[in-house]
C-alpha positions in Angstrom: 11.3 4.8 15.7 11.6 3.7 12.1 10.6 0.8 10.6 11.4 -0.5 7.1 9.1 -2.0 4.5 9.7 -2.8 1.0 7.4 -3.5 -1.6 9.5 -5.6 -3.5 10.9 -7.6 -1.1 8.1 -8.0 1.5 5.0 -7.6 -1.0 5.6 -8.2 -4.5 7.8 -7.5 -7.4 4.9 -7.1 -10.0 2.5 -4.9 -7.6 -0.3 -4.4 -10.5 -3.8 -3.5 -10.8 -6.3 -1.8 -8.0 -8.7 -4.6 -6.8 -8.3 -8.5 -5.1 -10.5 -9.3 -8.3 -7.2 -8.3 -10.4 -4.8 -10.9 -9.2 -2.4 -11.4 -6.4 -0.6 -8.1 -5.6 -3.4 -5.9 -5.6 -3.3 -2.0 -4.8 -6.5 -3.3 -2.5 -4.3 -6.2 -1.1 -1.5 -4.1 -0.4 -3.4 -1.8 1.6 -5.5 -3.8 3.5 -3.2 -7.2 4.0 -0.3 -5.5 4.1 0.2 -1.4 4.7 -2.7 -1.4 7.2 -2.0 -3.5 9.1 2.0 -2.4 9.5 1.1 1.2 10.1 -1.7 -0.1 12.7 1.1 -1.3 14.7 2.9 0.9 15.0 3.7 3.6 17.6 2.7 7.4 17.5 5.9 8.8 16.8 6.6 5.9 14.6 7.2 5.9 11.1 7.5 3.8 8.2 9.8 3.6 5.2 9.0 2.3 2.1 11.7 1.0 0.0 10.1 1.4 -3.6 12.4 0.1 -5.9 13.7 -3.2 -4.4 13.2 -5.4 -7.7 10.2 -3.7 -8.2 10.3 -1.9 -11.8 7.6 0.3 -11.8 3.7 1.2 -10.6 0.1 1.7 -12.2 -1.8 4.5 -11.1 -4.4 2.4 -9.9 -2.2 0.4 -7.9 -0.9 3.7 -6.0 -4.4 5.2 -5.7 -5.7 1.9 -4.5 -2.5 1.0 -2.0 -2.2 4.5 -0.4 -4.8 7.2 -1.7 -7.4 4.9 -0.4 -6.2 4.8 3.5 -7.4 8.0 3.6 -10.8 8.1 1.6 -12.0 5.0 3.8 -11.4 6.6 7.2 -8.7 4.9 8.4 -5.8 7.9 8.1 -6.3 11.6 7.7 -3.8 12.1 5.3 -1.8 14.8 7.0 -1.4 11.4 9.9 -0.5 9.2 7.0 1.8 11.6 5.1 3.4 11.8 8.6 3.8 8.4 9.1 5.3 7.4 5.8 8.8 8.8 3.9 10.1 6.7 0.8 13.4 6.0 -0.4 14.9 4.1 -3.7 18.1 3.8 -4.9 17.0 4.6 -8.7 16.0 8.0 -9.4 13.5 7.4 -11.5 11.2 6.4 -8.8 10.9 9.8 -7.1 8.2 10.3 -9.3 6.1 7.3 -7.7 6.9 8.8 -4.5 5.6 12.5 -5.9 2.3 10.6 -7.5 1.9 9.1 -3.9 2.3 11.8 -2.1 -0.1 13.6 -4.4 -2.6 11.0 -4.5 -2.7 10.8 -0.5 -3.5 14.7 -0.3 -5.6 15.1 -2.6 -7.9 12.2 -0.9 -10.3 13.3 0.9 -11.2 11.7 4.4 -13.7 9.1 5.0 -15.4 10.1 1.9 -16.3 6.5 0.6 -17.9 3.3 2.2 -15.2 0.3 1.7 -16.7 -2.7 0.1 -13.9 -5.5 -0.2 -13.5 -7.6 -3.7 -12.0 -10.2 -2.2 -14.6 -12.9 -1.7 -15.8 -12.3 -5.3 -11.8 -12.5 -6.6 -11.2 -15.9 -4.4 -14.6 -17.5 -5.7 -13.6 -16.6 -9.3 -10.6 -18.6 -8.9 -8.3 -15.1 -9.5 -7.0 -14.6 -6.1 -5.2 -17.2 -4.8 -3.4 -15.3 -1.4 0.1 -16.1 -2.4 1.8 -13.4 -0.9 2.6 -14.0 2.9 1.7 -11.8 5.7 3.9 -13.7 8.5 6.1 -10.5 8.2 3.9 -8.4 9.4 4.2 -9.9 13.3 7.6 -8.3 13.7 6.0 -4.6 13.0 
């Protein structure tokens, strides 16, 4: 089955920066808040699409690295199962390059290469991540 999941909508419209210790809307937020915890739900032959463009404008390489490259280099996806699980669509073609610099990122990753050590106490103590963006969402995955 298919599910659908977009950044903008479900996420954030300004997705910026790689760590919790960067603000709300994290590349490290989005991947462990948010993307995990979705594809972790789902079923084996499910997959998830990723609506990039839905009032998002654009994406740092550090977010994209950090959001997706990341799955794989902490163990959690190989990223032949995460390529599989994901496909991307936007209505602007400017985006298929975000979608090529994903896809790119997630291969070249390589498996369960690094130790993950979260940010986020440090960022919520420092007063810079505040959790605004909501997770309820997630329960219908």
């Amino acid at each position: 089955m298919k599910r659908e999941f977009s950044i903008g909508k479900h996420f954030s419209k300004d997705p910026i920066g790689r760590y919790y210790t960067d603000g709300d809307g994290s590349g490290e937020e989005f991947r462990e808040d948010h993307l995990k915890m979705i594809l972790l739900r789902l079923g084996d032959n499910d997959t998830l699409e990723i609506h990039l463009d839905d009032g998002v404008e654009g994406y740092g390489s550090s977010f994209l690295v950090e959001g997706f490259a990341r799955l794989v280099t902490y163990g959690y996806f190989t990223s032949d199962e995460l390529l599989k699980k994901l496909s991307f669509t936007y209505s602007d073609n400017d985006f298929k390059f975000y979608e090529q610099k994903i896809r790119e990122y997630i291969s070249e990753a390589k498996y369960n290469s690094k130790k993950y050590v979260s940010t986020k106490s440090a960022a919520k103590n420092s007063g810079v991540y505040k959790e605004s963006i909501s997770t309820d969402y997630i329960e219908k995955f």
